[in-house]
DSSP file (Angstrom, degrees, kcal/mol; ACC not computed):
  #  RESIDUE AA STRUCTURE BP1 BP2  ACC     N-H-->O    O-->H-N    N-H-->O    O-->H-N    TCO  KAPPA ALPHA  PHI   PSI    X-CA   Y-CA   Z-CA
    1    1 A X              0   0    0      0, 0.0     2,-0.2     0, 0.0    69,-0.1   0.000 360.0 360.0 360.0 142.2  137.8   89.3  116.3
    2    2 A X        -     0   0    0     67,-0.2    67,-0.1     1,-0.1    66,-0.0  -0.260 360.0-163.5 -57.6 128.8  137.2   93.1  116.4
    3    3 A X        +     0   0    0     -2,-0.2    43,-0.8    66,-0.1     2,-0.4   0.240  57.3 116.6 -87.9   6.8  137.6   94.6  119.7
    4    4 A X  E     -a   46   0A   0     41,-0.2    66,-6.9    64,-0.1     2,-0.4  -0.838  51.6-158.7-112.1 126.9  135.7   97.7  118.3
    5    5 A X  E     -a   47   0A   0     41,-1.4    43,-1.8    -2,-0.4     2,-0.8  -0.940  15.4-139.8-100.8 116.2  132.3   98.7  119.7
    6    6 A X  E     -ab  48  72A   0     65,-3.1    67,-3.0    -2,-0.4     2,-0.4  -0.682  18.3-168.6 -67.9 117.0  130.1  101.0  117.0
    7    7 A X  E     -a   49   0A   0     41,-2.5    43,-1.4    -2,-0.8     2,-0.3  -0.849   8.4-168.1-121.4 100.1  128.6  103.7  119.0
    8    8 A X  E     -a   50   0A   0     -2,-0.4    67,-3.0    65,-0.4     2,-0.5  -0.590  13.6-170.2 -94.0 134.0  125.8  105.6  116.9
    9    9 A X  E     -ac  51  75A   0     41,-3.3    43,-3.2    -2,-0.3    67,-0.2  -0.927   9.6-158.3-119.5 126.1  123.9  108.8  117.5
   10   10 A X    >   -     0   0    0     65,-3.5     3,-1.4    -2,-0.5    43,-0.1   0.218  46.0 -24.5 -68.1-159.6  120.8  110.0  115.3
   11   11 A X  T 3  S+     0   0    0     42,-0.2    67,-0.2     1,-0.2    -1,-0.2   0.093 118.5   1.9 -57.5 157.1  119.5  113.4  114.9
   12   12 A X  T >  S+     0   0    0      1,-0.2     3,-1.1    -3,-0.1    -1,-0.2   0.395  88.7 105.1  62.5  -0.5  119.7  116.0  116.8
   13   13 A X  G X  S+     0   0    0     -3,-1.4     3,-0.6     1,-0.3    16,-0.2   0.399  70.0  81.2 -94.9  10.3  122.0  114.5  120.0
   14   14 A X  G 3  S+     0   0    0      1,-0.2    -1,-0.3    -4,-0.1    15,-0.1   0.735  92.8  62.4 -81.5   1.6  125.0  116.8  118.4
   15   15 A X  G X  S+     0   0    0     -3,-1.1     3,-1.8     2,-0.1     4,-0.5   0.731  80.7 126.5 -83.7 -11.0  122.7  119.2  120.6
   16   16 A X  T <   +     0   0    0     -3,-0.6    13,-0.3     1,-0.3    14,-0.1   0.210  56.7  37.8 -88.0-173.3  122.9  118.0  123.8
   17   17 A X  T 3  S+     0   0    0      8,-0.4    -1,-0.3     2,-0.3    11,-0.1  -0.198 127.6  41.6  70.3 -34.1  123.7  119.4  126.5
   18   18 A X  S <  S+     0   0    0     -3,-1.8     2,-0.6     2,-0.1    -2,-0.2   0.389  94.5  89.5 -99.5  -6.2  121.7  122.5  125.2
   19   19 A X  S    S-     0   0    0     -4,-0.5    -2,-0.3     1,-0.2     5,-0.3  -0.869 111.4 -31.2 -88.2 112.1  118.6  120.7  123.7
   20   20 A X  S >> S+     0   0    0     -2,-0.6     3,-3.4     1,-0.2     4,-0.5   0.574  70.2 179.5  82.3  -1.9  116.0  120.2  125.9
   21   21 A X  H 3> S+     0   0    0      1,-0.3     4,-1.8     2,-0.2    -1,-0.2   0.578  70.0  69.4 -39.4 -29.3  117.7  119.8  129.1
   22   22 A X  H 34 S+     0   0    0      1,-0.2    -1,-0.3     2,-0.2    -2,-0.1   0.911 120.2  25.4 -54.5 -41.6  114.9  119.3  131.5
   23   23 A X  H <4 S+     0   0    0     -3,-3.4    -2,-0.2     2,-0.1    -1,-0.2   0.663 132.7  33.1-121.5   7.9  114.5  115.9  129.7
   24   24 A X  H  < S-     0   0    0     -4,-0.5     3,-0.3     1,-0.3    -3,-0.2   0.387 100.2-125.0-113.2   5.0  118.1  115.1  128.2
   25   25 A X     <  -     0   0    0     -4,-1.8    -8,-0.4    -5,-0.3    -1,-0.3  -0.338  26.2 -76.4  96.3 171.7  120.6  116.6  130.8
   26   26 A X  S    S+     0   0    0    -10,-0.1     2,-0.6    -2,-0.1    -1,-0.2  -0.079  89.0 112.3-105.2   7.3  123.5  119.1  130.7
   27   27 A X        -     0   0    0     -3,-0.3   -10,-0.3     3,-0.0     5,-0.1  -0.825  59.6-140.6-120.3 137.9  126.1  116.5  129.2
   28   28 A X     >  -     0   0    0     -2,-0.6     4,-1.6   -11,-0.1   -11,-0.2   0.149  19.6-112.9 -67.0 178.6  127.2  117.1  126.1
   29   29 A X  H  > S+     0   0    0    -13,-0.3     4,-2.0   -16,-0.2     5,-0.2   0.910 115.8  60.8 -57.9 -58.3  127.8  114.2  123.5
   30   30 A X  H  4 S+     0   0    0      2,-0.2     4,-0.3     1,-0.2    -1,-0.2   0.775 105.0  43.9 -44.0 -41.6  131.1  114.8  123.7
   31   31 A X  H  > S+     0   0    0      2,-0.2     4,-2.2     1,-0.2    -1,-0.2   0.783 107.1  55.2-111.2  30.3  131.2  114.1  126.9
   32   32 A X  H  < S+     0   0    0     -4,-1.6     4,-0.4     1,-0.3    -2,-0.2   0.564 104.5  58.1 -62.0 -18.1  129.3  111.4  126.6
   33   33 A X  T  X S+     0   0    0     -4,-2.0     4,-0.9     2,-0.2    -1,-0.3   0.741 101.7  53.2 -70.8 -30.8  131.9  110.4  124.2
   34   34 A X  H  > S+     0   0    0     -4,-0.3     4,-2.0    -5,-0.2     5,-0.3   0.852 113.7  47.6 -95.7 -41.2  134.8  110.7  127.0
   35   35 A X  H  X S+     0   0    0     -4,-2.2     4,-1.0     2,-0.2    -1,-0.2   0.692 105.9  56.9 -77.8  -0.6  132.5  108.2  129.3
   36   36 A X  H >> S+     0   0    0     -4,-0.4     3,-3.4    -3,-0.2     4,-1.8   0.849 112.6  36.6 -94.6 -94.6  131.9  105.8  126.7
   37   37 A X  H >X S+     0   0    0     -4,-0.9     3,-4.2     2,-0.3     4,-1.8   0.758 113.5  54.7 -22.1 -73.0  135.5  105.0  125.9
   38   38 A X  H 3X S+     0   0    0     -4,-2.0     4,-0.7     1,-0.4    -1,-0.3   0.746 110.4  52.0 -47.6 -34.4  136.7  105.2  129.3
   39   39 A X  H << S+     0   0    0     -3,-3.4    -1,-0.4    -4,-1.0    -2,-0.3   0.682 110.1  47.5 -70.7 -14.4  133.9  102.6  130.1
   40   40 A X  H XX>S+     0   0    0     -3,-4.2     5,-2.6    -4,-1.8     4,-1.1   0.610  87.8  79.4-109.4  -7.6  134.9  100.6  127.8
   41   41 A X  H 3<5S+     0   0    0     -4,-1.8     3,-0.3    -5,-0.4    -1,-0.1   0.881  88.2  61.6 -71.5 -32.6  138.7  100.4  128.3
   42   42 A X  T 3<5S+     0   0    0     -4,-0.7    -1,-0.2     1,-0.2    -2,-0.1   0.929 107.0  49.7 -41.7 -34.3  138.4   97.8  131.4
   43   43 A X  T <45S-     0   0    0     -3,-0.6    -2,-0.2    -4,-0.3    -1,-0.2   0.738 117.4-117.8 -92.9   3.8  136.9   95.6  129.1
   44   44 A X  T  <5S+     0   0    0     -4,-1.1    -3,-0.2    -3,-0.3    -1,-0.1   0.639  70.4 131.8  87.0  14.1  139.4   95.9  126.6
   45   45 A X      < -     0   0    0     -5,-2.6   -41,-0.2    -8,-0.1     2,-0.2  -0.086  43.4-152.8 -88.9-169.6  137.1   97.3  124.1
   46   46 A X  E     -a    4   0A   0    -43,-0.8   -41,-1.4    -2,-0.1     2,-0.7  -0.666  17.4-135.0-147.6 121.3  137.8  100.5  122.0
   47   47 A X  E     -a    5   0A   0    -43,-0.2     2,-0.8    -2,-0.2   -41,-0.1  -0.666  11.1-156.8 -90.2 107.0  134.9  102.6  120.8
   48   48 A X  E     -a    6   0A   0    -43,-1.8   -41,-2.5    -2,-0.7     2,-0.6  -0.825  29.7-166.2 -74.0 107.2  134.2  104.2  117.2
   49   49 A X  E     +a    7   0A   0     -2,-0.8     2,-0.3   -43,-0.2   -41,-0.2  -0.939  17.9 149.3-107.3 136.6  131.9  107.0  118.2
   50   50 A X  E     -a    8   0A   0    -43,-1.4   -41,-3.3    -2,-0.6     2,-0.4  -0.969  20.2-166.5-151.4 151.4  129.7  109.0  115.7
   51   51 A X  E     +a    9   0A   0     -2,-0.3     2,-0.4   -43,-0.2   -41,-0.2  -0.995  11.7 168.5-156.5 141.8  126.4  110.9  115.1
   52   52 A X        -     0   0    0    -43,-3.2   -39,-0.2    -2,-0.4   -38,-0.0  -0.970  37.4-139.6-150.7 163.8  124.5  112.2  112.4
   53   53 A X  S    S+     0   0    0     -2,-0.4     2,-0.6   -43,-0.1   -42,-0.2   0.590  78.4  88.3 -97.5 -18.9  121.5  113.6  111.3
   54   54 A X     >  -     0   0    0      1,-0.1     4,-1.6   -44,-0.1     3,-0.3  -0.557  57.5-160.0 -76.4 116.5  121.2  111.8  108.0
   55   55 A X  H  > S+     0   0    0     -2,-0.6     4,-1.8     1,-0.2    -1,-0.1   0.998  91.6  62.7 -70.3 -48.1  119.4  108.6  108.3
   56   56 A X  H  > S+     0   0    0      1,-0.3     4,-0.7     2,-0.2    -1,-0.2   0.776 105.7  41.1  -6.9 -55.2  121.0  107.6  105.1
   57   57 A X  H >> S+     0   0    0     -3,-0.3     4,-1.8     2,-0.2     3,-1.6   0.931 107.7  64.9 -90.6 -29.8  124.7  107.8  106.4
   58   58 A X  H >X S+     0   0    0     -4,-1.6     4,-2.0     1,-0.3     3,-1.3   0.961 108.3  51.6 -39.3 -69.6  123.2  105.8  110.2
   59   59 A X  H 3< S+     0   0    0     -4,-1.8     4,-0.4     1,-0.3    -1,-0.3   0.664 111.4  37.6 -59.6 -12.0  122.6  103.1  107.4
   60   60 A X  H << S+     0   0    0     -3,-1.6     4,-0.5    -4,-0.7    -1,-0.3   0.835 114.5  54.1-108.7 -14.7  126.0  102.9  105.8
   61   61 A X  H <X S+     0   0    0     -4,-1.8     4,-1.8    -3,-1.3    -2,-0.2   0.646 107.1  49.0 -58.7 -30.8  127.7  103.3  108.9
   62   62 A X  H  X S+     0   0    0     -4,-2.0     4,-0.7    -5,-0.2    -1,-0.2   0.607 115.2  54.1 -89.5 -16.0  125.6  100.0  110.6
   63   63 A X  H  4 S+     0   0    0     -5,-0.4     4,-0.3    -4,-0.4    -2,-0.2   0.746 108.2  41.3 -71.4 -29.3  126.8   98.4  107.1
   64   64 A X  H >4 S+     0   0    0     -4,-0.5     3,-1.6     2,-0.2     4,-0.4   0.943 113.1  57.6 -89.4 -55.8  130.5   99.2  107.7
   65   65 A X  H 3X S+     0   0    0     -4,-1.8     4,-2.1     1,-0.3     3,-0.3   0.738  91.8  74.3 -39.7 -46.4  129.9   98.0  111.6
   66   66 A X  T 3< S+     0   0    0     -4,-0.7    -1,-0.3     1,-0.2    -2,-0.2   0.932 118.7  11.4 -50.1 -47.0  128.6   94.4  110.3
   67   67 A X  T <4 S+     0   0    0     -3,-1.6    -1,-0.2    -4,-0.3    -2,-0.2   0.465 130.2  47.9-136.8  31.0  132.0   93.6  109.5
   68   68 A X  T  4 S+     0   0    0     -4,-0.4     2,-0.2    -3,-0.3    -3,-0.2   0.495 105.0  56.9-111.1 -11.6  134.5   96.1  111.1
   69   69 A X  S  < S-     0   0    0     -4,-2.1   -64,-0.2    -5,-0.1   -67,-0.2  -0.775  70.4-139.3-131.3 164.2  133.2   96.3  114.5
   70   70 A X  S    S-     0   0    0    -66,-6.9    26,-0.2     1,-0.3   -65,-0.2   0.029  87.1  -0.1-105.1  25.7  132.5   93.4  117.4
   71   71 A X        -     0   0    0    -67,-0.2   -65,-3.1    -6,-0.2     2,-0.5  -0.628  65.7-114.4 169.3 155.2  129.1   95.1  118.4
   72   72 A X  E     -bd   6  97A   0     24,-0.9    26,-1.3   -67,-0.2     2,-0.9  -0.920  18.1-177.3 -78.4  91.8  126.3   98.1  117.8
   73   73 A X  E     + d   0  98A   0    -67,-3.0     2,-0.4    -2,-0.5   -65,-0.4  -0.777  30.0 179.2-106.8  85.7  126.0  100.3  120.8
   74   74 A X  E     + d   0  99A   0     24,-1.2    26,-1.3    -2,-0.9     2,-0.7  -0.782  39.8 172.7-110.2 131.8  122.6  103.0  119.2
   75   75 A X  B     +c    9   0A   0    -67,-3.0   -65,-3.5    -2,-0.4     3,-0.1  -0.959  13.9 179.0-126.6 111.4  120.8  105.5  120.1
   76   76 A X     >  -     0   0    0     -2,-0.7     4,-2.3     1,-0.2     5,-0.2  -0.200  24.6-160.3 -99.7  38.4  118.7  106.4  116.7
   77   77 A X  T >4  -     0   0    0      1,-0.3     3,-0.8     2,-0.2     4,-0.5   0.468  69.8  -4.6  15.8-120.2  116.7  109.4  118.2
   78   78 A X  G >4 S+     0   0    0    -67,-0.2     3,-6.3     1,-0.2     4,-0.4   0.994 127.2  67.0 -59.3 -47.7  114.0  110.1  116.5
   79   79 A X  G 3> S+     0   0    0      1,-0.3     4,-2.9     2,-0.2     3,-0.5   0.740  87.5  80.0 -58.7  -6.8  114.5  107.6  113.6
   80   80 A X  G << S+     0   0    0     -4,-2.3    36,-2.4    -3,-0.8    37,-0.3   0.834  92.0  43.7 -44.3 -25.1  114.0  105.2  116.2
   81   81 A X  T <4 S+     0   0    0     -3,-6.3    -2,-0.2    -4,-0.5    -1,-0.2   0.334 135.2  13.9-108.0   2.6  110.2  105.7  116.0
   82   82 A X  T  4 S+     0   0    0     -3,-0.5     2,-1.2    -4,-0.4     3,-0.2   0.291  91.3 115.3-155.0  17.4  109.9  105.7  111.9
   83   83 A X    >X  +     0   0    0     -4,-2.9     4,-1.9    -5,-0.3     3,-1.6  -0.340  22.2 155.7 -79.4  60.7  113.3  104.4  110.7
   84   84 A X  H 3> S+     0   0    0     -2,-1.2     4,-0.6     1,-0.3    -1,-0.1   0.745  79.8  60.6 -74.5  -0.5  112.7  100.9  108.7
   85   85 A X  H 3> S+     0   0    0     -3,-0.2     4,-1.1     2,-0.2    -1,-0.3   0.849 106.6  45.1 -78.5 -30.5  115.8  101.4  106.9
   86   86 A X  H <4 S+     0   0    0     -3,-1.6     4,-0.4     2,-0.2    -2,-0.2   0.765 111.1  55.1 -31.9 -56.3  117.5  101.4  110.3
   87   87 A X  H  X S+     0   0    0     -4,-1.9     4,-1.6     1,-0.2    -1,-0.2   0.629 108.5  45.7 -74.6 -26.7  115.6   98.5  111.3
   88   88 A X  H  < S+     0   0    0     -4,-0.6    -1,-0.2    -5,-0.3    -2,-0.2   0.807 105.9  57.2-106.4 -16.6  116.7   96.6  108.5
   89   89 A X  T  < S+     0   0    0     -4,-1.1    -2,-0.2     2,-0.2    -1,-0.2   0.596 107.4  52.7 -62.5 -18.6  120.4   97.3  108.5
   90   90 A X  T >4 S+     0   0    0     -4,-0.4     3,-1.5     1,-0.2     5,-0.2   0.851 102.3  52.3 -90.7 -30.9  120.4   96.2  111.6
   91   91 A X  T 3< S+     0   0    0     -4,-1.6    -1,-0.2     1,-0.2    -2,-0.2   0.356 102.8  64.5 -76.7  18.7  118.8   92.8  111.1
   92   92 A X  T 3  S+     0   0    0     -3,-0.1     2,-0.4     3,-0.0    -1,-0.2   0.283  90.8  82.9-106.3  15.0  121.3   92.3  108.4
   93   93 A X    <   -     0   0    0     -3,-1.5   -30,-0.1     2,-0.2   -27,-0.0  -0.862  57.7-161.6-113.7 134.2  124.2   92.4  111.0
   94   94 A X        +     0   0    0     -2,-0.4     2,-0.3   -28,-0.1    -3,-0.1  -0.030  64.3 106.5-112.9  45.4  125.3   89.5  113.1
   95   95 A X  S    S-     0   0    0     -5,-0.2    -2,-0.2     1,-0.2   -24,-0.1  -0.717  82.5-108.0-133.0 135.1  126.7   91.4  115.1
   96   96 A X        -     0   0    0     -2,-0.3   -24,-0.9   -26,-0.2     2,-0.2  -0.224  40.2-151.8 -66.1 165.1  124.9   91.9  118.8
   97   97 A X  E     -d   72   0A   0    -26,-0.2    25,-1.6    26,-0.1     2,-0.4  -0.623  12.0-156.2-170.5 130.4  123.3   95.3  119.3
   98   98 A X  E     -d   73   0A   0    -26,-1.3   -24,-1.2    -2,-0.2    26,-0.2  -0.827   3.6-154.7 -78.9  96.0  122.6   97.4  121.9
   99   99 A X  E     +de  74 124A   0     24,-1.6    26,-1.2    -2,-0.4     2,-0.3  -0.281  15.4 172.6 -42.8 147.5  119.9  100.3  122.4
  100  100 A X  E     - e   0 125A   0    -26,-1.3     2,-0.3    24,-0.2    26,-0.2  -0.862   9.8-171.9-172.7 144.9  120.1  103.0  124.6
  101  101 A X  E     - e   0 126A   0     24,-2.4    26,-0.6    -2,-0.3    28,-0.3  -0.998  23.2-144.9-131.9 124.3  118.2  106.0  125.3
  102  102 A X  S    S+     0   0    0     -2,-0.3    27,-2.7    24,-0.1    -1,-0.2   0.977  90.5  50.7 -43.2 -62.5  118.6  109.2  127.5
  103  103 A X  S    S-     0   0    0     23,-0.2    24,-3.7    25,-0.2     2,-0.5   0.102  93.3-110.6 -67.6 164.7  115.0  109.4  128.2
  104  104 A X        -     0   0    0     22,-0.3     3,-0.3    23,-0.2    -1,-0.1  -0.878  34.7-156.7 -95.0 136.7  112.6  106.8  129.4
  105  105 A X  S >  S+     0   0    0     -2,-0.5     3,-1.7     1,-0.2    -1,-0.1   0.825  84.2  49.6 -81.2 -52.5  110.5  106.3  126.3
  106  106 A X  T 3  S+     0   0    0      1,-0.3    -1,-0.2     7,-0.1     7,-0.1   0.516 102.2  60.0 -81.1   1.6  107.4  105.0  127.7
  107  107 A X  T 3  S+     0   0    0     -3,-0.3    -1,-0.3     2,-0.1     2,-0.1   0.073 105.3  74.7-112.7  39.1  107.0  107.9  130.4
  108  108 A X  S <  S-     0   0    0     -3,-1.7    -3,-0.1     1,-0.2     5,-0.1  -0.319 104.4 -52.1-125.6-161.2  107.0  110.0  127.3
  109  109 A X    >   -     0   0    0      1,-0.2     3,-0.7    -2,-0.1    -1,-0.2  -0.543  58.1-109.3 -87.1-178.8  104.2  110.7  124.5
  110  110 A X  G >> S+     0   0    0      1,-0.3     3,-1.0     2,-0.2     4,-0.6   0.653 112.4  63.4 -52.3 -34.4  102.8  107.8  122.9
  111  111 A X  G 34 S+     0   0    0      1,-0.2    -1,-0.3     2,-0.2     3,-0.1   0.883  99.3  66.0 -68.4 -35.2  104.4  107.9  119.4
  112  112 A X  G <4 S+     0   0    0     -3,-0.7    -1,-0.2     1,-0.2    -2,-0.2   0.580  82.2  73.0 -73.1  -1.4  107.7  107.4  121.4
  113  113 A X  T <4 S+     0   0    0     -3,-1.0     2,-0.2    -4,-0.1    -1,-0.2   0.976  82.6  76.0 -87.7 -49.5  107.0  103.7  122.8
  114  114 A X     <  +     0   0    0     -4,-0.6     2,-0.5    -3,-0.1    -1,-0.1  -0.446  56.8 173.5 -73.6 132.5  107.5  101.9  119.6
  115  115 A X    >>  -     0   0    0     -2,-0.2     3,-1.1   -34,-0.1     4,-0.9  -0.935  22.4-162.6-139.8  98.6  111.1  101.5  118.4
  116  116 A X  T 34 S+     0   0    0    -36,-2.4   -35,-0.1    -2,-0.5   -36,-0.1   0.316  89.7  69.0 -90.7  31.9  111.7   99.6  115.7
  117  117 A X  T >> S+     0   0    0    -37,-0.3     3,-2.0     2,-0.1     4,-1.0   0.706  88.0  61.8 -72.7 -38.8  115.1   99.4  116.7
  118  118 A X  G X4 S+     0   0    0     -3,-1.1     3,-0.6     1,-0.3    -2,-0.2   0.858  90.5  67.9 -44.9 -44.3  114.4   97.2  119.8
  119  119 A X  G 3< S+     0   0    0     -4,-0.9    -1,-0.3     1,-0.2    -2,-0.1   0.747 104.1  44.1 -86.6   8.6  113.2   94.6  117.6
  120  120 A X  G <4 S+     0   0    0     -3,-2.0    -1,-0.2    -4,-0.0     2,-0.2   0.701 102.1  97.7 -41.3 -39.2  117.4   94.2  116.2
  121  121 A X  S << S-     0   0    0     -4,-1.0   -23,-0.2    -3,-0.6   -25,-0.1  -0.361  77.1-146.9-117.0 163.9  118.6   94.3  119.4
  122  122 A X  S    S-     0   0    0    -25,-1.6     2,-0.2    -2,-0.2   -24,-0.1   0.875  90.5 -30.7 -56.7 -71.1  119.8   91.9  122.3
  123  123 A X        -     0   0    0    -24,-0.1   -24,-1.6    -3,-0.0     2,-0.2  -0.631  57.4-113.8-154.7 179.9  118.2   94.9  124.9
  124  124 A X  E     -e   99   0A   0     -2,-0.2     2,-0.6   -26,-0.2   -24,-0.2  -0.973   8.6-159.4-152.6 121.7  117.3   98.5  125.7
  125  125 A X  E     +e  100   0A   0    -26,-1.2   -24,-2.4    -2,-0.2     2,-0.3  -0.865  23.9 156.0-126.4 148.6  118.2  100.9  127.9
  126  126 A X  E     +e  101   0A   0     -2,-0.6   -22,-0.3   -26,-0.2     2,-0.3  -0.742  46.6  29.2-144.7 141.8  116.2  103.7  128.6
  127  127 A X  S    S+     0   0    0    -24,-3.7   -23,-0.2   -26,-0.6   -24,-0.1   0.066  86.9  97.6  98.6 -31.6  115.4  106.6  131.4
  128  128 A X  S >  S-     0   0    0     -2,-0.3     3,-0.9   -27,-0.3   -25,-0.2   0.553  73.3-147.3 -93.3  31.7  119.2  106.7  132.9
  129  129 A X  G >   -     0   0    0    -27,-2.7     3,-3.3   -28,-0.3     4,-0.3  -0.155  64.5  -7.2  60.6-156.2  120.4  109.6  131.0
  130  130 A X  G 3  S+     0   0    0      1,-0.3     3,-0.5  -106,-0.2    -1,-0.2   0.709 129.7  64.6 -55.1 -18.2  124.0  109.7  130.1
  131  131 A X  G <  S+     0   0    0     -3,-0.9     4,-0.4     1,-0.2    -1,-0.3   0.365  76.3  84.0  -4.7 -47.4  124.7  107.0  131.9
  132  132 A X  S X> S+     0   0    0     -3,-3.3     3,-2.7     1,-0.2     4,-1.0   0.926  88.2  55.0 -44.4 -75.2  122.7  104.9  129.8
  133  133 A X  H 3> S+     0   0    0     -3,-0.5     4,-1.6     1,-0.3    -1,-0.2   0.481 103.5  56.2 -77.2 -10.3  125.7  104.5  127.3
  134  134 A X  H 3> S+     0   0    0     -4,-0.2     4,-1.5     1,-0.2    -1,-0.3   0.719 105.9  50.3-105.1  -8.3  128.0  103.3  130.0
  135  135 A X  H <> S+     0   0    0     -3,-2.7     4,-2.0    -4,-0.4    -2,-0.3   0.740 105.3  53.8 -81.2 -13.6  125.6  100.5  130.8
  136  136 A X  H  X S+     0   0    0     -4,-1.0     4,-1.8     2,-0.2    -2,-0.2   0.967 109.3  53.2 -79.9 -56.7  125.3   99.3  127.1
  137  137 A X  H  X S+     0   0    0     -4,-1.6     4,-1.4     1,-0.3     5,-0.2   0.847 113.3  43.4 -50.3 -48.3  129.2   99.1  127.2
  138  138 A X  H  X S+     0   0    0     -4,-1.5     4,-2.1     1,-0.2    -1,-0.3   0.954 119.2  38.9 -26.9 -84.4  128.7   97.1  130.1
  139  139 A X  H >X S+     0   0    0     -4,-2.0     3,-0.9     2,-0.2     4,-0.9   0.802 113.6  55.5 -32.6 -61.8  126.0   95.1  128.7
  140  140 A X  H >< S+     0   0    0     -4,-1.8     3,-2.4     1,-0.3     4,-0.4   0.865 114.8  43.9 -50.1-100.8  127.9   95.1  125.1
  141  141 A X  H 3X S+     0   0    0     -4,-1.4     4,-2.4     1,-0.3    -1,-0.3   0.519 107.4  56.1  -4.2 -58.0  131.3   93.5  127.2
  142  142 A X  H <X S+     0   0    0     -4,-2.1     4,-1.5    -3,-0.9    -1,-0.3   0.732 109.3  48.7 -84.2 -27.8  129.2   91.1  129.1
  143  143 A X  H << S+     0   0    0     -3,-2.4    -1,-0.3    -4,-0.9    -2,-0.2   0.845 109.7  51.4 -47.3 -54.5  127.8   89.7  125.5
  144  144 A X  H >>>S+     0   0    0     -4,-0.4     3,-4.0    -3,-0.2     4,-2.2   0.984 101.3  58.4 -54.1 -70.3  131.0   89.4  124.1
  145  145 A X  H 3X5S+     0   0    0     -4,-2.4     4,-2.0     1,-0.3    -1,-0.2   0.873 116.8  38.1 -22.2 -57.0  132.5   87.4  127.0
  146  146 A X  H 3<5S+     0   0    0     -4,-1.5     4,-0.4    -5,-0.2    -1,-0.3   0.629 106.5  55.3 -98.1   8.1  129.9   84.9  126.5
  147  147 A X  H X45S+     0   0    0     -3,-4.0     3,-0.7    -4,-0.1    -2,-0.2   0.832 119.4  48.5 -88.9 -47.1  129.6   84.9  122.6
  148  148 A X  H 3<5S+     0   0    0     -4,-2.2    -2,-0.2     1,-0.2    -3,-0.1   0.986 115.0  38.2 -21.1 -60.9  133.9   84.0  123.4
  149  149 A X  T 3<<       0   0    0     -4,-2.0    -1,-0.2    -5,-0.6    -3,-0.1   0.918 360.0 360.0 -75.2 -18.1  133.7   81.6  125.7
  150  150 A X    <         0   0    0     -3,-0.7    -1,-0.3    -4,-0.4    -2,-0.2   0.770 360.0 360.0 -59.0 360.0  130.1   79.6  123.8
């Protein structure tokens, strides 16, 4: 079994660290990129990481993931909140997958509570900023371990 976690970013997050900071932070993707891996090397994982603006390439990249990678780690930005091509590349994977969000969605405007990513994925985590992505590895680890051992 793949030991490779896909970890996708939608639009706009190649900005961060300079986008928005008051409500995404000062750390970049990159190094959200450094923390990702590095969380995930206890478990033995290795991490593909990528982001893009295109919804179009999100969906052939969650296609490639179905049967190159052992799990989804996504944060689809905006196209969370109008993406059903998203939504439906991801139910076509049998492959666990994880959400995560800088932001808390719900303390945010209203168009932003529905994610029709959520309804792919094992959970979602939301509100703890970069951070966020080293609890999906977590999470993502703690899945595997028990899809192993069922």
């Amino acid at each position: 079994m793949s030991r490779v976690i896909l970890v996708l970013n939608g639009p706009n997050l190649n900005l961060l660290g300079t986008r928005e900071p008051e409500i995404y932070g000062h750390t970049s993707l990159e190094d959200i990129k450094g923390m990702t891996a590095a969380r995930a090397k206890p478990h033995s994982l290795d991490v593909d990481f990528r982001q893009s603006n295109k919804e179009g390439e999100l969906v052939d990249w969650i296609q490639e993931g179905r049967t190159k990678s052992a799990g989804i780690i996504i944060n689809a930005g905006a196209y969370t909140h109008t993406s059903v091509a998203i939504l439906d590349a991801l139910l076509a994977c049998t492959i666990p997958v994880v959400e995560v969000h800088l932001s808390n969605l719900f303390k945010r405007e209203e168009f932003r509570h529905h994610s029709y990513v959520t309804k792919a994925s094992v959970g979602l985590i939301c509100g703890f900023g970069a951070q966020g992505y080293e609890l999906a590895v977590d999470a993502m680890a703690q899945i595997l371990k028990k899809a192993k051992s069922a």
